[in-house]
Structures are given as structure tokens and as C-alpha cells.
PDB file of N, H, CA, C and O in Angstrom:
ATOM      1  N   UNK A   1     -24.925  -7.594 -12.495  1.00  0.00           N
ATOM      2  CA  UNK A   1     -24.575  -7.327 -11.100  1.00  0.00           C
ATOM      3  C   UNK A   1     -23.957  -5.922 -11.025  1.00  0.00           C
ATOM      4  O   UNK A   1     -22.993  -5.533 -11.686  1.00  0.00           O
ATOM      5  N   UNK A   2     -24.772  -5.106  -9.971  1.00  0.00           N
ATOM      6  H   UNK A   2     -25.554  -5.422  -9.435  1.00  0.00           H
ATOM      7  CA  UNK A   2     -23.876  -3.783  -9.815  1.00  0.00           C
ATOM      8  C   UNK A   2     -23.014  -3.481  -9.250  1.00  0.00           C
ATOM      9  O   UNK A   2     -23.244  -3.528  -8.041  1.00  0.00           O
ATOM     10  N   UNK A   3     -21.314  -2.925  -9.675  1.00  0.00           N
ATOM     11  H   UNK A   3     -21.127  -2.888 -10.656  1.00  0.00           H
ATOM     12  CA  UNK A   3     -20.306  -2.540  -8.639  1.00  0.00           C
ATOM     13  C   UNK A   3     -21.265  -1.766  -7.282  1.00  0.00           C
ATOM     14  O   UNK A   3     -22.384  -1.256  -7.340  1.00  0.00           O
ATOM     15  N   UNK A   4     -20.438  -1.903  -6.240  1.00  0.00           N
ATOM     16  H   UNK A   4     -19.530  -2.317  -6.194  1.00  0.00           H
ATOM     17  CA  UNK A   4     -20.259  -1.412  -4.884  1.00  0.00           C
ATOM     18  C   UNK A   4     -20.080  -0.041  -4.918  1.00  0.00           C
ATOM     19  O   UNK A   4     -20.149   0.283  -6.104  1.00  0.00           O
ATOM     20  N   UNK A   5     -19.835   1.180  -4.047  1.00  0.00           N
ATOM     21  H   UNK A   5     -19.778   0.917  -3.084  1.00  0.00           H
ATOM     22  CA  UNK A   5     -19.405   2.439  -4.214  1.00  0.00           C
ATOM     23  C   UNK A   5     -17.753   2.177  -3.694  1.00  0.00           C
ATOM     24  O   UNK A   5     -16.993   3.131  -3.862  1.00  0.00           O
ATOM     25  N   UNK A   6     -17.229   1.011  -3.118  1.00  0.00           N
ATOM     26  H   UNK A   6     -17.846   0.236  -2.982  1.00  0.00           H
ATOM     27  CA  UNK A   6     -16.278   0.987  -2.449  1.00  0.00           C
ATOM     28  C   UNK A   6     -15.986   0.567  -3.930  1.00  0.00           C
ATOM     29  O   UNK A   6     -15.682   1.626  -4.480  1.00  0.00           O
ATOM     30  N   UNK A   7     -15.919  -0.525  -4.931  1.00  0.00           N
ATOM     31  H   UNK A   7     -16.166  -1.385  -4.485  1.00  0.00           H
ATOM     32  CA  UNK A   7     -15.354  -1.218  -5.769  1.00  0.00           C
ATOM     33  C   UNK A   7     -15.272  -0.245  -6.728  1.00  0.00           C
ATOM     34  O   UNK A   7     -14.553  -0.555  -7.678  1.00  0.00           O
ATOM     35  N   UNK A   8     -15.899   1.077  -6.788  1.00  0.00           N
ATOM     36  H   UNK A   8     -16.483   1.329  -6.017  1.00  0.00           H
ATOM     37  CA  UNK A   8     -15.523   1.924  -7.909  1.00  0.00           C
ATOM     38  C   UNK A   8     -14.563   2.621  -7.614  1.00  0.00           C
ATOM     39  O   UNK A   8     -13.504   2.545  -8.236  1.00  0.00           O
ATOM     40  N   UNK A   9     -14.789   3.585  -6.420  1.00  0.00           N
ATOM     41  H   UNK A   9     -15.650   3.647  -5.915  1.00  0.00           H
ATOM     42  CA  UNK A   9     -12.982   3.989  -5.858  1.00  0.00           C
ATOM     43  C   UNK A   9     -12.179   3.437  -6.159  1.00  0.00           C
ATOM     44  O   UNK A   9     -11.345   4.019  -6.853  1.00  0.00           O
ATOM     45  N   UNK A  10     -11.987   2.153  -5.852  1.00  0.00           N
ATOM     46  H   UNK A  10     -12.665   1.680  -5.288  1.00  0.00           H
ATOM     47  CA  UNK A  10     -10.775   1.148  -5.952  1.00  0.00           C
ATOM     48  C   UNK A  10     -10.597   1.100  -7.118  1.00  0.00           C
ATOM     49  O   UNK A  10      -9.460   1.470  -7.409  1.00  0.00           O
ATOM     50  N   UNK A  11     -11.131   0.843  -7.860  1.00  0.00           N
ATOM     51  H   UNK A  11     -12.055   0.543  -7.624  1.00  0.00           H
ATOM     52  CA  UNK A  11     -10.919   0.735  -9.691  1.00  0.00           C
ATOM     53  C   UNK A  11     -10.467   2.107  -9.693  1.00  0.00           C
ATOM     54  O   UNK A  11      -9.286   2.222 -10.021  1.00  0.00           O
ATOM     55  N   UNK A  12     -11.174   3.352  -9.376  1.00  0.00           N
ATOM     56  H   UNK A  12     -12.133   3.258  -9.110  1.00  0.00           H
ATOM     57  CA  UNK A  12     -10.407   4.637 -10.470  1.00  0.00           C
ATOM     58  C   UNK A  12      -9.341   5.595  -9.390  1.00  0.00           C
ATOM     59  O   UNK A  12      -8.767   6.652  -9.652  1.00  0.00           O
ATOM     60  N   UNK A  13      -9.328   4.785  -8.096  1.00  0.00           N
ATOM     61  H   UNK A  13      -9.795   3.926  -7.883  1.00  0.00           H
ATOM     62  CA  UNK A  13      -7.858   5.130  -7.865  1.00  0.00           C
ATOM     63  C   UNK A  13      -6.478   4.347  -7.847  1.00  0.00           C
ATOM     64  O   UNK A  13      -5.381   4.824  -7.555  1.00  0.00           O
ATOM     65  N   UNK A  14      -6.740   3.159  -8.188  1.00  0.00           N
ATOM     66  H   UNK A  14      -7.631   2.772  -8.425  1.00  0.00           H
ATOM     67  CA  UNK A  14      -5.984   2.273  -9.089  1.00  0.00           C
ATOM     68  C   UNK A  14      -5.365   2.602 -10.427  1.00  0.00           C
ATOM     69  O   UNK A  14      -4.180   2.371 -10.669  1.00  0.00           O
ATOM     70  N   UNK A  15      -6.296   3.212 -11.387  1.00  0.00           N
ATOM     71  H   UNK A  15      -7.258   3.400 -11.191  1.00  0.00           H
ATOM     72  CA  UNK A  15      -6.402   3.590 -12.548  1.00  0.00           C
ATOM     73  C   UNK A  15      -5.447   5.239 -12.206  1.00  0.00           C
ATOM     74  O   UNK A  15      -4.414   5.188 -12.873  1.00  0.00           O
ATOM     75  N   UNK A  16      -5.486   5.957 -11.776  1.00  0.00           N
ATOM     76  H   UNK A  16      -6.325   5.999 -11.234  1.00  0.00           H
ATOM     77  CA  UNK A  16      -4.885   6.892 -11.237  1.00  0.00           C
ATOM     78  C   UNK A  16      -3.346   6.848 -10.726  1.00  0.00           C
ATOM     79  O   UNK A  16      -2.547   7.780 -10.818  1.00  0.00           O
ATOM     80  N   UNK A  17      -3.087   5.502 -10.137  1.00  0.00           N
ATOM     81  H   UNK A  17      -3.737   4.745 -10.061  1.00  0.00           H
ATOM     82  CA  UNK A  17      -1.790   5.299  -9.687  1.00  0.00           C
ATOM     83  C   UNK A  17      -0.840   4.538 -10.832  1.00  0.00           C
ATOM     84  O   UNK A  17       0.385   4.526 -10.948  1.00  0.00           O
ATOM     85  N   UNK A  18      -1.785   3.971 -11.554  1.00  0.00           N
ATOM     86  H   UNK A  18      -2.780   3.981 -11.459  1.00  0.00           H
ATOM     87  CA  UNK A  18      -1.616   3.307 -12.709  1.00  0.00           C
ATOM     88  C   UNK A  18      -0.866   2.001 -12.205  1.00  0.00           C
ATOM     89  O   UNK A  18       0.125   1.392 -12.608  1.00  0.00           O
ATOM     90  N   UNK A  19      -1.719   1.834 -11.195  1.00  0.00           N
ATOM     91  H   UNK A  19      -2.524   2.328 -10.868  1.00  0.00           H
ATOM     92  CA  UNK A  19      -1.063  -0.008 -10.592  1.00  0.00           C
ATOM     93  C   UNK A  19      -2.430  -0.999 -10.601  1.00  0.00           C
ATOM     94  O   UNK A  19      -3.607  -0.651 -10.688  1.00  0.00           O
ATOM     95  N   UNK A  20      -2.016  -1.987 -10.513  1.00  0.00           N
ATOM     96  H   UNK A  20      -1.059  -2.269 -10.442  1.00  0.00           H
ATOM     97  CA  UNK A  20      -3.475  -2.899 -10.496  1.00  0.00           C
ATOM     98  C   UNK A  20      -3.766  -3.975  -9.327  1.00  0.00           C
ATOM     99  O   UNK A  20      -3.054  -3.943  -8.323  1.00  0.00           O
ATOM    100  N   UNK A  21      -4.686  -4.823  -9.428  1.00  0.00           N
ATOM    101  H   UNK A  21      -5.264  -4.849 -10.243  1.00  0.00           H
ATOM    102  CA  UNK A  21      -5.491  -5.468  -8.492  1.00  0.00           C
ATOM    103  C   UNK A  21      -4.570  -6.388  -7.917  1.00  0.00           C
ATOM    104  O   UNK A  21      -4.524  -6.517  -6.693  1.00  0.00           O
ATOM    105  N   UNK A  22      -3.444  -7.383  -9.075  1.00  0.00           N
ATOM    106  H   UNK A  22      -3.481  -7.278 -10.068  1.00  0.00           H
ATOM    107  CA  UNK A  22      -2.632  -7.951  -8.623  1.00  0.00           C
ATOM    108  C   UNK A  22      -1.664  -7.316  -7.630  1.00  0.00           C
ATOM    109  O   UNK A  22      -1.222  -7.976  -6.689  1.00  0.00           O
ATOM    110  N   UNK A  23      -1.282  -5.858  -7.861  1.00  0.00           N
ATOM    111  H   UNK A  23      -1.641  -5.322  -8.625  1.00  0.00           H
ATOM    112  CA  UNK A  23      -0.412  -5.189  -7.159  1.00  0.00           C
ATOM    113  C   UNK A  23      -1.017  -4.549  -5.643  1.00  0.00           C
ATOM    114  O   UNK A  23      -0.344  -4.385  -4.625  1.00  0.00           O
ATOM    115  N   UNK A  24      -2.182  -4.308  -5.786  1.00  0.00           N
ATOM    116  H   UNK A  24      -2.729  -4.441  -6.613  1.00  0.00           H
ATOM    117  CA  UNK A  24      -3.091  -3.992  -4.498  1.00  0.00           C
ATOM    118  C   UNK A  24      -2.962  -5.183  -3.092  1.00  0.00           C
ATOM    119  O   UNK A  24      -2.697  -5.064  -1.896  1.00  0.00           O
ATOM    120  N   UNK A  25      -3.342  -6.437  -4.087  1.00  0.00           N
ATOM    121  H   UNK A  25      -3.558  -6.534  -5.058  1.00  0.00           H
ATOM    122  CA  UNK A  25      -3.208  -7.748  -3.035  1.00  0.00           C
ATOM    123  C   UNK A  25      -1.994  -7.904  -2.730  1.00  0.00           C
ATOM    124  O   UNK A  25      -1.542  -8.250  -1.638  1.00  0.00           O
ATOM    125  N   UNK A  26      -1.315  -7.601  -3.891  1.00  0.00           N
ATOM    126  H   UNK A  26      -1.682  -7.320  -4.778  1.00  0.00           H
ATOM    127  CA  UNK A  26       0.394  -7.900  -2.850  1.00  0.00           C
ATOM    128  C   UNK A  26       0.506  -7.118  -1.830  1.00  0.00           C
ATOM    129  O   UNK A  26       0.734  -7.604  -0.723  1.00  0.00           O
ATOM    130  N   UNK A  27       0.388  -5.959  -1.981  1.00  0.00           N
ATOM    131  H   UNK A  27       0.202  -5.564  -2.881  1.00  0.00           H
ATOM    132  CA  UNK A  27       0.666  -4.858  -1.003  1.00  0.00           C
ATOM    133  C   UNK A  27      -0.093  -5.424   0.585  1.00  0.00           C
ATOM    134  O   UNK A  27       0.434  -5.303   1.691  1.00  0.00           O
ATOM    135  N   UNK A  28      -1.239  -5.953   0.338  1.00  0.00           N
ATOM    136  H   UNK A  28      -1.667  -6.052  -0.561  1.00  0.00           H
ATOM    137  CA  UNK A  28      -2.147  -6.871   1.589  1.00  0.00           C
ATOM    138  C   UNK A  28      -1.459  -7.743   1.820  1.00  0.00           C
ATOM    139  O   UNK A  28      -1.469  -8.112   2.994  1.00  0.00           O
ATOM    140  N   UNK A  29      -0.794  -8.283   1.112  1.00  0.00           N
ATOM    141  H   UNK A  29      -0.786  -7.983   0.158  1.00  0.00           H
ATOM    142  CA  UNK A  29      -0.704 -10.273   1.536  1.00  0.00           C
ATOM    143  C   UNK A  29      -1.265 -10.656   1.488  1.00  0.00           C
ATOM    144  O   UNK A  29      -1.458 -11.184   2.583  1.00  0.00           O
ATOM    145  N   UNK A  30      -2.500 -11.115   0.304  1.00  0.00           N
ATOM    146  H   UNK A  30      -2.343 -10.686  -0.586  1.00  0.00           H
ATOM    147  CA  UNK A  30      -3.246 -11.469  -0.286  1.00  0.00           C
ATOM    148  C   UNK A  30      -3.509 -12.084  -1.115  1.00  0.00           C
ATOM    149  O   UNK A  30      -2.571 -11.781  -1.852  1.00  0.00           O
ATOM    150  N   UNK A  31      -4.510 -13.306  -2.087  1.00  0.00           N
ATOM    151  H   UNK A  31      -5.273 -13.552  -1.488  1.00  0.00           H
ATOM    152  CA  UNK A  31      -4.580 -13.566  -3.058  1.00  0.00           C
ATOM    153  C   UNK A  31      -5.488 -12.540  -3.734  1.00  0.00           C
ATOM    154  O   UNK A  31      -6.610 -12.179  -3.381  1.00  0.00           O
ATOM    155  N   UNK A  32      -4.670 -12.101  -4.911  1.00  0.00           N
ATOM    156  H   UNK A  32      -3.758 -12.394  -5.198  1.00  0.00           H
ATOM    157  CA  UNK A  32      -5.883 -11.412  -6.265  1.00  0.00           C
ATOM    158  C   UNK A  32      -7.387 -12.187  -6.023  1.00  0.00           C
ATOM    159  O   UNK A  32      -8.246 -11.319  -6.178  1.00  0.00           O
ATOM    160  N   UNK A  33      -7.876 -13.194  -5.775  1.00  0.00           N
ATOM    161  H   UNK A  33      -7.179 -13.899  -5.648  1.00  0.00           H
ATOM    162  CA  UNK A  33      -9.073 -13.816  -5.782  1.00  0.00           C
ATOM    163  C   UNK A  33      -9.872 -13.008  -4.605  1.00  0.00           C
ATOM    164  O   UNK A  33     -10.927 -12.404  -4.802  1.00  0.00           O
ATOM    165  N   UNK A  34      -9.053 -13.114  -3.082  1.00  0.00           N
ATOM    166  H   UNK A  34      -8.196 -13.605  -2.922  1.00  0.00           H
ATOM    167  CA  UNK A  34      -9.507 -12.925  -2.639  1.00  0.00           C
ATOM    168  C   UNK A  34     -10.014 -11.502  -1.825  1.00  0.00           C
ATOM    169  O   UNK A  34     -10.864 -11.132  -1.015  1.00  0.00           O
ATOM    170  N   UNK A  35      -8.440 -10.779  -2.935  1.00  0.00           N
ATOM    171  H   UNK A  35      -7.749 -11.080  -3.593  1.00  0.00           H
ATOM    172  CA  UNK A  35      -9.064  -9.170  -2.985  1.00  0.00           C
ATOM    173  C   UNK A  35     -10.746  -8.872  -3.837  1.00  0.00           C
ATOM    174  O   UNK A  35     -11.666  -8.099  -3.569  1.00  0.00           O
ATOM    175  N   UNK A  36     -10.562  -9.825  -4.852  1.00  0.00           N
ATOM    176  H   UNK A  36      -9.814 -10.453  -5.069  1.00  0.00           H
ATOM    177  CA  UNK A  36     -11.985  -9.875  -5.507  1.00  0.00           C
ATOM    178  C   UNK A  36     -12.942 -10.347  -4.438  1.00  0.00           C
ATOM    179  O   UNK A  36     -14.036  -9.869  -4.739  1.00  0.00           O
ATOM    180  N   UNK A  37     -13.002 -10.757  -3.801  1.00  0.00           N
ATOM    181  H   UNK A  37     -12.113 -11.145  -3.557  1.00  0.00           H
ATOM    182  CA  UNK A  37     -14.001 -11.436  -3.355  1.00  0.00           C
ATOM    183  C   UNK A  37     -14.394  -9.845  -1.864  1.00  0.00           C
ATOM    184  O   UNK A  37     -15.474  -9.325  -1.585  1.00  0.00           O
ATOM    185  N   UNK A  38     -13.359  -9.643  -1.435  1.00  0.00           N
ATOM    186  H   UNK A  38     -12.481 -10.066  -1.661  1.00  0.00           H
ATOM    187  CA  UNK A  38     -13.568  -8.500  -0.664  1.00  0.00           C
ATOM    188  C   UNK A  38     -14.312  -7.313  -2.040  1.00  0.00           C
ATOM    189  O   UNK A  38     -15.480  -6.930  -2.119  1.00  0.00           O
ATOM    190  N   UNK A  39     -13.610  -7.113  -2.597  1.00  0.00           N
ATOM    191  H   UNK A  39     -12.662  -7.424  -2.533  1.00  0.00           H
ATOM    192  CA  UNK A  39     -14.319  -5.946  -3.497  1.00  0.00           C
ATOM    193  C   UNK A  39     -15.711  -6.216  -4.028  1.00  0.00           C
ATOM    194  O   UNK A  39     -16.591  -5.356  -3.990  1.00  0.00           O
ATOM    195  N   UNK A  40     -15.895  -7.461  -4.535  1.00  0.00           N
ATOM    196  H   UNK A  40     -15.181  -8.160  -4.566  1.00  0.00           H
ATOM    197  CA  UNK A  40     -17.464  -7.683  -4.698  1.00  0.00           C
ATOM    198  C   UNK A  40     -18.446  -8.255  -3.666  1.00  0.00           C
ATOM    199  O   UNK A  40     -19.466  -8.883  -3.949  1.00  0.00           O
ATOM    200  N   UNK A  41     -17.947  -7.916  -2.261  1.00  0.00           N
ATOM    201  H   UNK A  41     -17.118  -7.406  -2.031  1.00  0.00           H
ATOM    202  CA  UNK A  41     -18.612  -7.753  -1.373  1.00  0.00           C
ATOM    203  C   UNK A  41     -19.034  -9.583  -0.523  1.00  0.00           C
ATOM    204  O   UNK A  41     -19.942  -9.879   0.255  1.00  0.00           O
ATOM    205  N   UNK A  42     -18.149 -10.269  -1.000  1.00  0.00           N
ATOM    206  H   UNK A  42     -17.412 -10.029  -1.631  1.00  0.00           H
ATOM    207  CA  UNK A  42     -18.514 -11.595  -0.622  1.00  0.00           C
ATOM    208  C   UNK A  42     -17.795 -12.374   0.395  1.00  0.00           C
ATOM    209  O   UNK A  42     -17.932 -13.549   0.735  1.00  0.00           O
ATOM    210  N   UNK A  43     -16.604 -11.002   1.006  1.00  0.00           N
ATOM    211  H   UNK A  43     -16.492 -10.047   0.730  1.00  0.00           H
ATOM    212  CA  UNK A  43     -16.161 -11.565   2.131  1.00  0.00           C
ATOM    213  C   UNK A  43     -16.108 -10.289   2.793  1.00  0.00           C
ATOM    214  O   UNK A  43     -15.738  -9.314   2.138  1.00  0.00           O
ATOM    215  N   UNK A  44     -16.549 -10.113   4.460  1.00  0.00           N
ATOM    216  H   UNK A  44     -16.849 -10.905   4.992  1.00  0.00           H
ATOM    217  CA  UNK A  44     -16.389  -9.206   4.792  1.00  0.00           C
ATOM    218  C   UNK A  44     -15.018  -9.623   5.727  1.00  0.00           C
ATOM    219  O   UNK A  44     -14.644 -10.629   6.330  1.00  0.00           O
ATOM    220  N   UNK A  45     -14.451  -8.135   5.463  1.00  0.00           N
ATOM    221  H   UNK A  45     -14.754  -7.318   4.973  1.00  0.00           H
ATOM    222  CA  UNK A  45     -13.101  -7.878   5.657  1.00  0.00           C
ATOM    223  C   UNK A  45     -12.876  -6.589   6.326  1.00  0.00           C
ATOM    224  O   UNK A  45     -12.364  -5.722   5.618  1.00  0.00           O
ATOM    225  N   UNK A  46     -13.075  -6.367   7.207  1.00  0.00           N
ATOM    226  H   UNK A  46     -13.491  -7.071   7.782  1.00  0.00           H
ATOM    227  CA  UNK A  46     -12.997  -4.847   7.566  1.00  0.00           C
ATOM    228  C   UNK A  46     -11.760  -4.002   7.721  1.00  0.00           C
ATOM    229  O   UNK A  46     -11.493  -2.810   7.569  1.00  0.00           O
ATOM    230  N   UNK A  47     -11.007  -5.264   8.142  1.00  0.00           N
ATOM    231  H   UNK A  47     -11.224  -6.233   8.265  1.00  0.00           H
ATOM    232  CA  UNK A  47      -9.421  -5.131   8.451  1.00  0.00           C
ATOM    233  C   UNK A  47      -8.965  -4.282   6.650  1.00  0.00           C
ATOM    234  O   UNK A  47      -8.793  -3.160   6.174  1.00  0.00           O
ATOM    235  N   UNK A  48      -8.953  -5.417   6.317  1.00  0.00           N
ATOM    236  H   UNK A  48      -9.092  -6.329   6.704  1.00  0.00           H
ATOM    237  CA  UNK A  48      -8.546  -5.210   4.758  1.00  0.00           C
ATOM    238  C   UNK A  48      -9.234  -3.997   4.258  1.00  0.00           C
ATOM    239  O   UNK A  48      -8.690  -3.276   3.421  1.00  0.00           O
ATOM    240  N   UNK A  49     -10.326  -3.760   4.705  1.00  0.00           N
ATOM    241  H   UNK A  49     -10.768  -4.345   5.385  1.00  0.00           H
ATOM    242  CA  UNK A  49     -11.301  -2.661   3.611  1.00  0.00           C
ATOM    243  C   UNK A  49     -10.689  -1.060   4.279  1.00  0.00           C
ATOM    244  O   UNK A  49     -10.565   0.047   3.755  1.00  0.00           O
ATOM    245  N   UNK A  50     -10.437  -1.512   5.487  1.00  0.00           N
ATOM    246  H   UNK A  50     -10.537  -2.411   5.913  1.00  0.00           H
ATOM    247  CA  UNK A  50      -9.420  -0.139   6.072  1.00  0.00           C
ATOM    248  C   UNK A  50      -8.127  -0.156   5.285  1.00  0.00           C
ATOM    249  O   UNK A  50      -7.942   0.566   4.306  1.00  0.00           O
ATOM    250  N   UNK A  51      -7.343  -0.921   5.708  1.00  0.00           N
ATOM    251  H   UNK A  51      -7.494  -1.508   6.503  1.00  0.00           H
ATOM    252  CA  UNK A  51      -5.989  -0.842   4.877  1.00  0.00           C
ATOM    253  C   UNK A  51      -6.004  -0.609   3.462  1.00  0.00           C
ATOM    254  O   UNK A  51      -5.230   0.217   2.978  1.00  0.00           O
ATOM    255  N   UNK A  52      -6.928  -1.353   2.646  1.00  0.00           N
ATOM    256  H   UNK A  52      -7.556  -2.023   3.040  1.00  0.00           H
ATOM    257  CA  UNK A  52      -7.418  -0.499   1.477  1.00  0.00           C
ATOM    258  C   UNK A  52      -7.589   0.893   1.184  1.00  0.00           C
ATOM    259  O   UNK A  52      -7.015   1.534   0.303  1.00  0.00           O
ATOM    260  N   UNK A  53      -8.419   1.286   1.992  1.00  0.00           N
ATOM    261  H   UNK A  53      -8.885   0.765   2.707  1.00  0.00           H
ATOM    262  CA  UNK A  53      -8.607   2.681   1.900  1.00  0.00           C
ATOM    263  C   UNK A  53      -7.316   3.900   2.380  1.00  0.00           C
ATOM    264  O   UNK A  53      -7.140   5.100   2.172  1.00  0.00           O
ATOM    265  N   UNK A  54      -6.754   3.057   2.954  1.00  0.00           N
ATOM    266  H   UNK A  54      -6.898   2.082   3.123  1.00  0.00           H
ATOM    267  CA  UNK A  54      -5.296   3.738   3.847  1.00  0.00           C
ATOM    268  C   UNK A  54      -4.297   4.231   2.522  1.00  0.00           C
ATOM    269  O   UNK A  54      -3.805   5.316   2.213  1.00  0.00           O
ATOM    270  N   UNK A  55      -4.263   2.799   1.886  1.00  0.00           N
ATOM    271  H   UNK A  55      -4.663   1.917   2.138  1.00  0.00           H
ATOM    272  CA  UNK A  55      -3.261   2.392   0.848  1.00  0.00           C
ATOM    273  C   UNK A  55      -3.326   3.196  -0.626  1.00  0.00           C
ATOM    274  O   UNK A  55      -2.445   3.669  -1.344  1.00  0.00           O
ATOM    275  N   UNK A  56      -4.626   3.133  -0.721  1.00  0.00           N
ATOM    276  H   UNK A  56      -5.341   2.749  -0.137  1.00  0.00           H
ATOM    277  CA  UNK A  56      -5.437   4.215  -1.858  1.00  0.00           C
ATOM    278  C   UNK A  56      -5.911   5.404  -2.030  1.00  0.00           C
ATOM    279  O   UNK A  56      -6.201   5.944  -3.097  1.00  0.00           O
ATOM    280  N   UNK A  57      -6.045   6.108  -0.225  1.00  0.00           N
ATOM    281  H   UNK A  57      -5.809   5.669   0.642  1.00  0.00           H
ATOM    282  CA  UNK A  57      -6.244   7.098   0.067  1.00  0.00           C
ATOM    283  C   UNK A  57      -7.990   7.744  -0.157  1.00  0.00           C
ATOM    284  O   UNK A  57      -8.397   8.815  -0.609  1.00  0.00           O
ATOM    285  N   UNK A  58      -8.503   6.878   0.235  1.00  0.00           N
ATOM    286  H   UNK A  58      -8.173   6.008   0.602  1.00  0.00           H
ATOM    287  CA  UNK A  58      -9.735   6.365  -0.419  1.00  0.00           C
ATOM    288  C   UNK A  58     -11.204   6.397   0.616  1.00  0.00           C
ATOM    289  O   UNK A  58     -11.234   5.729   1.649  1.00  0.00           O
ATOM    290  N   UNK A  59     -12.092   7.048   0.287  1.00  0.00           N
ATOM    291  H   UNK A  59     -12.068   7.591  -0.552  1.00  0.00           H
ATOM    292  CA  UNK A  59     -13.066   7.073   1.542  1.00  0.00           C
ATOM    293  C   UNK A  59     -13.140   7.584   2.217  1.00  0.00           C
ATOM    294  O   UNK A  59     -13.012   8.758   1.872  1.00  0.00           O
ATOM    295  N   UNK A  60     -13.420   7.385   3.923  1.00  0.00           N
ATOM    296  H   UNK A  60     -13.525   6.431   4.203  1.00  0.00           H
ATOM    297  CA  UNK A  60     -13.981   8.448   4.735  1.00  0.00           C
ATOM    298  C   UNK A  60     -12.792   8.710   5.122  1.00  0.00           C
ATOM    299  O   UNK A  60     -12.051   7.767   5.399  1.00  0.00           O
ATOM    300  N   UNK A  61     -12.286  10.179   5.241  1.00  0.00           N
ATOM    301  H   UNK A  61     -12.888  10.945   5.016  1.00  0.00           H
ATOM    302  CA  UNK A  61     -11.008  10.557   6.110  1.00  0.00           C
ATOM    303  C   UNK A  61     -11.376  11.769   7.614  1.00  0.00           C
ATOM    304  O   UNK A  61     -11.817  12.918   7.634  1.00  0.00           O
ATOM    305  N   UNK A  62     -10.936  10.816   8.720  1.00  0.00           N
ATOM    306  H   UNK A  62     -10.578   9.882   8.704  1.00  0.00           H
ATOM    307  CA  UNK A  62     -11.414  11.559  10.075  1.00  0.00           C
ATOM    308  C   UNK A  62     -10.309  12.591  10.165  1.00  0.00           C
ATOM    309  O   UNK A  62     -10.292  13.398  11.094  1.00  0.00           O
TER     310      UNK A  62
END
């Protein structure tokens, strides 16, 4: 199965902050599962996939 272009950001600006997936979902109010499940594309979340990108600094910036 191939990562996403969104799920690779997230991994190497994670890797960059040197915090992780568990620490991402907290920051949401989230379960770790179900940050996975947004990152491998099996729940759409738009809310979340913004605040993600907010949080990580990540993606399209207007």
C-alpha cells in the first residue's frame, strides 16, 4: 500500500519536531488510531486535515 502525499509531510515534519503520532493526536483530541485512520486516508476529516496542517505547518499556505 502506498503512503498519501499528505501522510509523508506528516511523518517528516514530525520527524523534524522530533514529536510523534501519539503526540499529534493529543494535540487534536484524538485517538492515535484514529489519527491513523485520517492519515491513511480512511476517514475523511477535513476539519482535522486543516488543523493538521496548521499544527505542522504543512501544505498549502494562502
Amino acid at each position: 500500500m502506498s503512503r498519501s502525499v499528505f501522510e509523508i509531510e506528516v511523518v517528516i515534519a514530525l520527524k523534524k519536531l522530533g514529536k510523534t503520532n501519539k503526540w499529534l493526536a493529543e494535540q487534536l483530541g484524538i485517538s492515535p488510531s484514529y489519527l491513523s485512520d485520517i492519515l491513511h486516508g480512511n476517514r475523511k476529516a477535513t476539519e482535522k486535515v486543516e488543523l493538521i496542517s496548521k499544527i505542522l505547518k504543512i501544505g498549502k499556505v494562502d
